[in-house]
N, C-alpha and C positions, 0 to 999 in steps of 0.2 A: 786345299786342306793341308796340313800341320802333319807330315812323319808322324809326329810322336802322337796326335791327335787319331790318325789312322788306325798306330799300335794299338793304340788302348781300345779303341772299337773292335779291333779282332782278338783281341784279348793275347796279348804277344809283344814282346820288345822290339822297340825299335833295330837294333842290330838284326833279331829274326826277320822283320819285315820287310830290311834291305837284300836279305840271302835268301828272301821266296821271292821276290819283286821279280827277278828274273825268269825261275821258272818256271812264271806264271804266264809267263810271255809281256813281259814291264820290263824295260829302258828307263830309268828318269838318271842314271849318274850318281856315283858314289858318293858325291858329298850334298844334293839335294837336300833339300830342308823341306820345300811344300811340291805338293803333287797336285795337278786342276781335278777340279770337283768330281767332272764327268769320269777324268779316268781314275779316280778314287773308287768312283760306284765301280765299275770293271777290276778292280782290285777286289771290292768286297765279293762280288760275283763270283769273280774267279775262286776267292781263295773258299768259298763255301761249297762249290763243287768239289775242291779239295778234299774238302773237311766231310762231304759226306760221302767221298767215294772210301775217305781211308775208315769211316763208320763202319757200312757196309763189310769193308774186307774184313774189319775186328768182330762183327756179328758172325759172321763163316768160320773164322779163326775160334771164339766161343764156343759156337755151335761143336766143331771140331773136339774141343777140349772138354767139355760136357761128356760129348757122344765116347771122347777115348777114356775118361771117369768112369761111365754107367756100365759099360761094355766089358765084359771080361773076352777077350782074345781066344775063339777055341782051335784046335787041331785043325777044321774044316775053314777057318781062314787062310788068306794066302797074302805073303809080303810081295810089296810091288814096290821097286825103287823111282820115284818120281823125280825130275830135275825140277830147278827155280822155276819153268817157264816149258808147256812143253806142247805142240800141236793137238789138235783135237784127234787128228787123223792117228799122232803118234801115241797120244795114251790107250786107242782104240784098239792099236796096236800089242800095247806093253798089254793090255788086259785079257787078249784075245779074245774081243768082242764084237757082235758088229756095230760097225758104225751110227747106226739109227739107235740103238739102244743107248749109247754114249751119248751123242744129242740129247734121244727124249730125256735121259736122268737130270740135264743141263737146264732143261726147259723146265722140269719140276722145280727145278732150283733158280728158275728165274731170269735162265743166263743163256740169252740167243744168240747163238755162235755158227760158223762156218768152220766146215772139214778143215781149212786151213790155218783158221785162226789162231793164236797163242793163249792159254790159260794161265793164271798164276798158281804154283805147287797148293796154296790153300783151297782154289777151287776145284782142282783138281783131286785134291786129296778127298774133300767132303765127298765127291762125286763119288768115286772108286770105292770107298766105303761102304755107301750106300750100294752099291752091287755086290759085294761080300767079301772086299779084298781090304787089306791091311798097306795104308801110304806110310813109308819109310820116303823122307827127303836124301836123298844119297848125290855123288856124282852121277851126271846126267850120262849117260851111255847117246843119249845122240841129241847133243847138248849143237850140233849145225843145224838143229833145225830152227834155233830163232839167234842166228849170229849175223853181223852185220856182212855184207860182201865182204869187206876188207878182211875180217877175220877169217870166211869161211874161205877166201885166199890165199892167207896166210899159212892155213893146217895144209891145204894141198899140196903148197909147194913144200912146207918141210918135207911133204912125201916122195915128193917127185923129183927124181936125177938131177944134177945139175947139166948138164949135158944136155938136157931137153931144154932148158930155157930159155929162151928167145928175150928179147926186149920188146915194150909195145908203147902205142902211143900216147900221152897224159889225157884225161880227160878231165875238160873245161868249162864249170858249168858259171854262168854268165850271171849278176844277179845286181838287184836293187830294187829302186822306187819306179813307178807306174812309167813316167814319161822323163827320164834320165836320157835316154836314148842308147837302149842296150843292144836291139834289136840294128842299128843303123851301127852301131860300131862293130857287129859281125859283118853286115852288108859290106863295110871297109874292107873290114879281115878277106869276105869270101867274095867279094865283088858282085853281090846279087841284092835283089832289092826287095826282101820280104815287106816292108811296112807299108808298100804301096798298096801292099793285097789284104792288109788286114782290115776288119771292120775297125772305124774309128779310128784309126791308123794303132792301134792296142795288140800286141800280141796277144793270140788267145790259146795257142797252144805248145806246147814243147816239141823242140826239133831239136836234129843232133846231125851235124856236118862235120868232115873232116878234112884239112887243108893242109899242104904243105908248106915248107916255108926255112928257105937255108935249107935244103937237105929233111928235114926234121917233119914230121908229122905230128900234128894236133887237133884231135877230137873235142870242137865246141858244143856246149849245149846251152841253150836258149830255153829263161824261165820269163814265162808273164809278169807283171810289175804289178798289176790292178789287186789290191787286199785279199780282194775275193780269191784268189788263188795261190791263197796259204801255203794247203797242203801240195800242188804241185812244186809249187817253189822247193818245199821241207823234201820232196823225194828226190827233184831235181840235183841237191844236195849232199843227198844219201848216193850217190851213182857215180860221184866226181869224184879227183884226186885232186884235184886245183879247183881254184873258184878268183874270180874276177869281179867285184865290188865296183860298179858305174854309180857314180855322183856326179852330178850336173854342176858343173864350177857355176852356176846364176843359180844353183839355189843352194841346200842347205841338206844336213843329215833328218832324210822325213822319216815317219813310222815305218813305212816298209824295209828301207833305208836298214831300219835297228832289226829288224823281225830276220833280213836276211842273214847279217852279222850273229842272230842268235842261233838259225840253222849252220852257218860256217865253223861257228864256235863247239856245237852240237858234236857234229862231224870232225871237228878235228882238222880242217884241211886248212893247209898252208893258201895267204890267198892274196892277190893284188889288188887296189883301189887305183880304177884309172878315172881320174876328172877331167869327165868328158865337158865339150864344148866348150872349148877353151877358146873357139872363135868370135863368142858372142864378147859385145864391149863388156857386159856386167862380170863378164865373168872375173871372180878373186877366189882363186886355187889356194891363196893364204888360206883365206876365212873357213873352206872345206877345210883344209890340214885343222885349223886353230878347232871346229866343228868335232873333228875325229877324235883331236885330242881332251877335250870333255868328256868322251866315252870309254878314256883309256886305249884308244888306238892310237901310239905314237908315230907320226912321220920316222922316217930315216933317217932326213936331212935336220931332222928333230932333235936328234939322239935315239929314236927309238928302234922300233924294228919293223912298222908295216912299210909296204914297199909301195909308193904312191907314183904314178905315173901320167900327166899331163896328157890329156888327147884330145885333138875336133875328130868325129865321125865324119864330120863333113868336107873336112878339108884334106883327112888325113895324115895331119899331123899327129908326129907321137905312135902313129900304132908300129911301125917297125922298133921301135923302143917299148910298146908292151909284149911284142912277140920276142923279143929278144930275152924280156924278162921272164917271160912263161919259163921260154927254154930252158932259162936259169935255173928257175925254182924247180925244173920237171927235175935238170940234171943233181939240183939236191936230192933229189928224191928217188932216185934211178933203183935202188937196191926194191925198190916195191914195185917197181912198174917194168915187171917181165910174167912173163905166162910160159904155160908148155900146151905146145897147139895139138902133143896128145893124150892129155889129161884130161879130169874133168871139167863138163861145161858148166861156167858158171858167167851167170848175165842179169839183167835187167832189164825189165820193161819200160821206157821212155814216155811211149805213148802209144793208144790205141783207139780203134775205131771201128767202124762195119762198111767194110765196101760193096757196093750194089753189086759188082762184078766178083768180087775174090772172096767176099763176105767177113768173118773179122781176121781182121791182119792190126799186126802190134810192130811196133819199131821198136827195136833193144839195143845193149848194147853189150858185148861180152867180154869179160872178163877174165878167163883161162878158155882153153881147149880149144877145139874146132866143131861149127854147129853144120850139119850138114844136110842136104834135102833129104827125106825120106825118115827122118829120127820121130822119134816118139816122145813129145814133150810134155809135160803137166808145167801151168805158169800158175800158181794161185789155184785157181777153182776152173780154168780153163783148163782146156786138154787137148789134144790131137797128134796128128801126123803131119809135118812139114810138108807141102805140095809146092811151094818157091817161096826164094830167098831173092830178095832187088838189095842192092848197092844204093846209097844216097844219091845216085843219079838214077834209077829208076830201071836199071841195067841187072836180066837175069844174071844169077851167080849158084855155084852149085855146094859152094862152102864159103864159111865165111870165118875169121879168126878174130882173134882180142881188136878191142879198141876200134871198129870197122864200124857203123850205125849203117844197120838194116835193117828192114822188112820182111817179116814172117807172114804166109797166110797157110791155112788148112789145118784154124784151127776151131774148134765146136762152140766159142765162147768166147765173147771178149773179155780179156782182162787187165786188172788193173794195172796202173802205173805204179813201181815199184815192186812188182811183183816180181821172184827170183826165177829163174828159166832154170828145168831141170830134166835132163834127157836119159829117160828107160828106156835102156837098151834091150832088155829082155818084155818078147811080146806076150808073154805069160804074165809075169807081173804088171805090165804097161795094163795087162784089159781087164785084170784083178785090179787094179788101183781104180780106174776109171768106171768100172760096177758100181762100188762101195762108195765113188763118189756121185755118180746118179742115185742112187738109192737115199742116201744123207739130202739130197738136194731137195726129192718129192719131199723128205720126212718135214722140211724146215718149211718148207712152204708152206704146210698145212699147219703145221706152228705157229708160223706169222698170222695166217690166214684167223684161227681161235684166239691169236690177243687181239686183233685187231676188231673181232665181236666183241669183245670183254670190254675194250676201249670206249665202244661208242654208247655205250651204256652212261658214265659219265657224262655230267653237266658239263661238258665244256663245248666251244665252237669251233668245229674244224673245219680247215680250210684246205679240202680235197686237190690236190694236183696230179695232172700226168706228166711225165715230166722228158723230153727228147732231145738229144744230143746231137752233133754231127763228129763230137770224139769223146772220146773217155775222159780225157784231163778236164774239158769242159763241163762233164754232165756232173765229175765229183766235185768240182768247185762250185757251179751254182748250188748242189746241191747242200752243201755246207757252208757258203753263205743263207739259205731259206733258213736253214737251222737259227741263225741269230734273231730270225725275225720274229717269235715266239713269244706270245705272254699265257702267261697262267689262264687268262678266258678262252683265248686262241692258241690253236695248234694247228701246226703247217704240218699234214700229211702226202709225203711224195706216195702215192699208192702202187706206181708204175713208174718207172726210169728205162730208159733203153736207149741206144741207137739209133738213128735214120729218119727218117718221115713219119710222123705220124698220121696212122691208118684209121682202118673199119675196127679195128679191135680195138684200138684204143678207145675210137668215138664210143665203141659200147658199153666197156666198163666205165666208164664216165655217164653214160648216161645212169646204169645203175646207179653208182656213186655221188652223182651233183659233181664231179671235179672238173676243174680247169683245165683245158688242155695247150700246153705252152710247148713251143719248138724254138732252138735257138742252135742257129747255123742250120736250120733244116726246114722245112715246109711241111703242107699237110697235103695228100694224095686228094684229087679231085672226087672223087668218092665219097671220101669220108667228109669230106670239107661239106658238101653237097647233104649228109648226113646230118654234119653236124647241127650245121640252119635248121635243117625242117626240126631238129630237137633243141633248139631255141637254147645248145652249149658252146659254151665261153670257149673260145680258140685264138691264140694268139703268139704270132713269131718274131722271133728277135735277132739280130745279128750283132749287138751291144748290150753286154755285161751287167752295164747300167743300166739301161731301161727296164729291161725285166726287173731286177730288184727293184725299182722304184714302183713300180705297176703291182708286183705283189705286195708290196710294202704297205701302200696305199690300200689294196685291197685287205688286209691286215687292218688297217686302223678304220676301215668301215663297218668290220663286223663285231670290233673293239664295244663293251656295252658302256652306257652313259657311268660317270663319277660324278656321285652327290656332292658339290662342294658347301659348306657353312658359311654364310656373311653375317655377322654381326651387325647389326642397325642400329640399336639401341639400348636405353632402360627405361622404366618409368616405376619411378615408387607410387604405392596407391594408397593416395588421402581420405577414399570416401567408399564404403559400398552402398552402391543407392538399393539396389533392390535382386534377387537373386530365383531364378525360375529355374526349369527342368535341366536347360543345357546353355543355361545362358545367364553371363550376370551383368547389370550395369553398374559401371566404375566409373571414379575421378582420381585423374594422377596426375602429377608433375614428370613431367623429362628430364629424366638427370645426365645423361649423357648420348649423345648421336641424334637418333631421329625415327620414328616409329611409324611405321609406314601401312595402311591400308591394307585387309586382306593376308597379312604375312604370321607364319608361326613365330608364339610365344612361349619361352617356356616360364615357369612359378617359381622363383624361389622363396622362401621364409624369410623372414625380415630378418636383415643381416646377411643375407647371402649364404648361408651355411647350411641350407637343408634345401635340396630341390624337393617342390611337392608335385608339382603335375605339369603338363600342357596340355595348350588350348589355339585360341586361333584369335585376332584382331576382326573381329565379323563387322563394325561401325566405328566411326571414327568422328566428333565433333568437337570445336573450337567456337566459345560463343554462342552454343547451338546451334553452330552452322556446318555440316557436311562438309568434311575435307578428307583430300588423300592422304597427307601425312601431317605430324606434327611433332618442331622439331627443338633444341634444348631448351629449356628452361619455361617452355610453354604447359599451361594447363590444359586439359582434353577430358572430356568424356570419351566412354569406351564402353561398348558393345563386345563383352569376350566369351566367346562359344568354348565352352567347355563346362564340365560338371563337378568339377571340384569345389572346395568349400576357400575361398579367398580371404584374406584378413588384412585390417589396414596398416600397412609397413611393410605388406610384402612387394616385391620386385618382380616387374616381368620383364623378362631379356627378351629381345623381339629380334629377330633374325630372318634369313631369305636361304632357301637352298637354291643352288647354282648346279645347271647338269653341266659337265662337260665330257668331253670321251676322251680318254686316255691316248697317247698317239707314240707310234716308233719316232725317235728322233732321229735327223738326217744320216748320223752315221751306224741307226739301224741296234 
């Protein structure tokens, strides 16, 4: 499809459609002229989610301006200064409410949210309102609760001595296309051989190692390639100071390819392109450079300024020449990358999971201060008390400082990846904070639990899952791939997500439910398995990425209901009415165009084509007075037509077939 043919479908200039193109998460290159069909329709998709998420806000925003119109302001109001952006936990806070009450106002209003989630000032405001307080937008008074790491870095250290500063080591997060071979050019780096162990040789989860080299210390991190794993890639991201871009010199700049580029961009981080596999014969490292430079990434040796660097993972050429330039680009960047190991902690979640033995433990990685056993930490919606901290080798440690990738357990909850690490010190506040976040958590469940009655009320067909992990990064990636699989007949309901094997309980709620019960990196407990048979439910585990999507997918376009299609057959003008009964007339007509076939609907037009009057049905069919199935142009026919309308001679009957088909997800879902 035609740019400017797009524009005008979205009702927008072309210049505008090239400055959302991106946003939207669209690559095509600045001077593009046509765009392929398929990723046309995902532009238009995209850009209507857009268009009615910013509806939505302008409905609230209304509502708000309405309400501050009707309302006269009395004595018994109270000013609340809200910022742009501000936690649920933290306006529950400014209001001195409890928690549950903030929620349920959220829920009247539509908006199901977590203690720790971020609101925008206009939902926030209509909220607070409606409890009896007056929202003033002001400077935000604790404007760290939705800043990025780098930033919420940044204020610390202004605060902190210079004297306490230490240096720490860059962190490096690793990225690209599916099977570039990102994971085997760490294996180079760290001399170990992760890809041997993965399903399908696919990385499928985030790791984060650290090696030295010359003196120099640098913390890698390892993001998956496969689509499906968007959003880890995007926190992967969010977590690094450096970033390293793997291109396959035998193939080419793919989708992921652009999607990581647009995370790096995102972020801000300075970053290297090493083109890998420079041992195969196809490889042409030109054609990658000439590739980059389509997208506005200039080589160096270009004139420009990305830093591209030749490598085999397999031979090991090139990487002391990528590690060299790391160090470069780290020592450009030295004045950000120091901590004070006794200030505050600040980290991030990597990855996480549920160990049979330690139960859930998260890898982080931190940012300032020193995390120590025994601290009292809130990650997100998790919480606890540190019981041990392991070293990347698997090695107890009793503290641990910037830039180190380790292993937390003891703690109540797993959480998510990206989540910021934040340690109360005071055990008065630690068990006040963690009350009020039990309390919100009953409140929302029963929340969930009333829409999703509300839901099933709806005509639509859903398709029930359980859904089990063997890590966090896994469970939210399939879990936001299903989300694509979705049509307006069918809805994909994850009703349960978690952790581990799936059990007895699961099998139950499932039984209630009709859902699927899927395991991926995980198995199902003999019990429940043994359960699940005699209740004749769907069980099924995976240790590739792919399969499961293909297997829901398909399942998807089974419950998909049939599409009436139209085929045109024919015409036939009508020369003669012989004779005319209750529900039935006999005719003589010529075929003017195609071919009029036995048994198939008709519909009537008035002579001339300009007035539809009725339908009916071809009940007989003869040529010659002889019984045929069809009869085709220019032939004369009697005709047998069932229906009860009154016919006249010159009118036209269009004779057509419906065609069922079922609507189906195409391969890229």
């Amino acid at each position: 499809m035609n740019i400017t043919e797009l524009a005008r479908k979205l009702k927008i200039t072309p210049n505008e459609l090239r400055q959302a193109l991106p946003e939207l998460g669209f690559h095509i290159g600045p001077r593009a002229i046509q765009i392929p069909d398929k990723q046309a329709e995902k532009v238009v998709g995209a850009w209507q989610k857009k268009r009615d998420k910013e509806l939505s806000l302008q409905k609230i925003k209304e509502k708000i301006s309405k309400r501050a119109g009707e309302k006269e302001i009395t004595e018994t109001d109270k000013s609340v200064f809200i910022p742009p952006t501000i936690r649920v936990y933290n306006l529950a806070e400014k209001l001195n409410l409890p928690i549950t009450k903030v929620i349920g106002e959220l829920i009247k209003n539509g908006v199901l949210v977590s203690i720790n989630e971020n609101l925008d000032f206009e939902v926030a405001a209509i909220v607070s309102e409606n409890l009896g307080f007056e929202p003033k937008k002001g400077e935000p008074e604790q404007k760290k609760s939705n800043i990025s790491i780098e930033q919420k870095i940044e204020q610390i250290l202004l605060k902190e001595h210079k004297n306490k500063l230490k240096p720490r080591a860059p962190v490096v997060v690793v990225m690209g296309h599916v099977d570039h071979g990102k994971t085997l050019l760490l294996d180079s780096i760290r001399q170990t051989h992760l890809t041997e162990k993965e399903a399908g040789g696919i990385t499928q989860h985030i790791g984060a190692y650290q090696v030295e080299r010359n003196g120099h210390l640098v913390t890698f991190i390892d993001t998956p390639g496969h689509e499906a794993f968007q959003a880890m890639r995007a926190r992967g991201g969010a977590v690094a100071d450096i970033a390293v871009l793997v291109i396959a010199a035998d193939d080419k700049v793919q989708p992921q390819t652009l999607e990581s580029i647009k995370v790096i961009q995102q972020e801000n981080l300075p970053f290297i392109v090493a083109i890998n596999k420079i041992d195969l014969p196809e490889a042409d490292v030109e054609k990658i450079k000439k590739g980059l430079s389509e997208i506005n990434l200039i080589p160096e040796d270009w004139g420009g300024k990305v830093i591209c660097v030749p490598v085999s993972a397999k031979t090991n050429e090139g990487i002391p020449e990528l590690l060299e330039m790391i160090n470069l680009v780290a020592e450009m960047g030295k004045k950000r990358l120091i901590f004070n190991p006794l200030g505050q902690v600040v980290g991030a979640i990597i990855e996480a999971h549920l160990d049979s033995g330690l139960g859930p433990v998260a890898s982080l990685i931190l940012y300032n201060g020193t995390l120590k056993k025994g601290d009292n930490v809130i990650i997100g919606e998790s919480y606890g008390r540190i019981r041990s901290i392991r070293d990347q080798f698997g090695e107890l440690i009793v503290e641990a400082e910037a830039s180190l990738p380790i292993q937390i357990s003891g703690l109540r909850g797993v959480p998510k990846a990206g989540d910021i690490i934040e340690v109360v010190a005071n055990n008065r506040e630690f068990k006040k904070r963690v009350k009020q976040m039990s309390a919100a958590d009953i409140y929302q469940k029963e929340a969930e639990g009333g829409m999703a009655s509300e839901q099933a009320k709806n005509k639509v067909k859903w398709l029930n899952l359980i859904l089990r992990a063997d890590v966090l990064g896994s469970l939210e990636a399939i879990a936001h791939s299903l989300e694509k699989l979705e049509y307006p007949e069918v809805k994909i309901k994850i009703i349960k997500k978690g952790l581990g094997n799936l059990n007895e309980s699961d099998v139950d709620l499932a039984k209630t439910s009709q859902a699927w019960l899927i395991g991926f990196g995980v198995e199902i407990i003999s019990l429940a398995e043994q359960l699940a048979n005699e209740l004749n439910l769907k069980v099924s585990t995976y240790s590739v990425i792919y399969d499961l999507i293909r297997d829901v997918k398909e399942r998807v376009n089974e419950l998909l209901p049939e599409k009436i299609f139209e085929q045109r057959l024919g015409k036939v003008e009508i020369l003669k009415v012989f004779q005319s009964r209750a529900n039935e007339i006999i005719l003589g007509g010529r075929v003017t165009k195609g071919k009029i076939v036995k048994n198939s609907p008709a519909r009537v037009w008035k002579a001339g084509e300009q007035e539809l009057k009725g339908e009916g049905k071809i009940g007989q069919l003869q040529i010659n007075k002889r019984d045929v199935e069809e009869a085709k142009e220019i032939s004369e026919c009697g005709i047998k037509f069932i229906s009860r309308m009154a016919i006249d001679i010159g009118d036209i009957l269009e004779v057509y077939q419906e065609i069922k088909k079922k609507k189906g997800l195409d391969k890229e879902g």
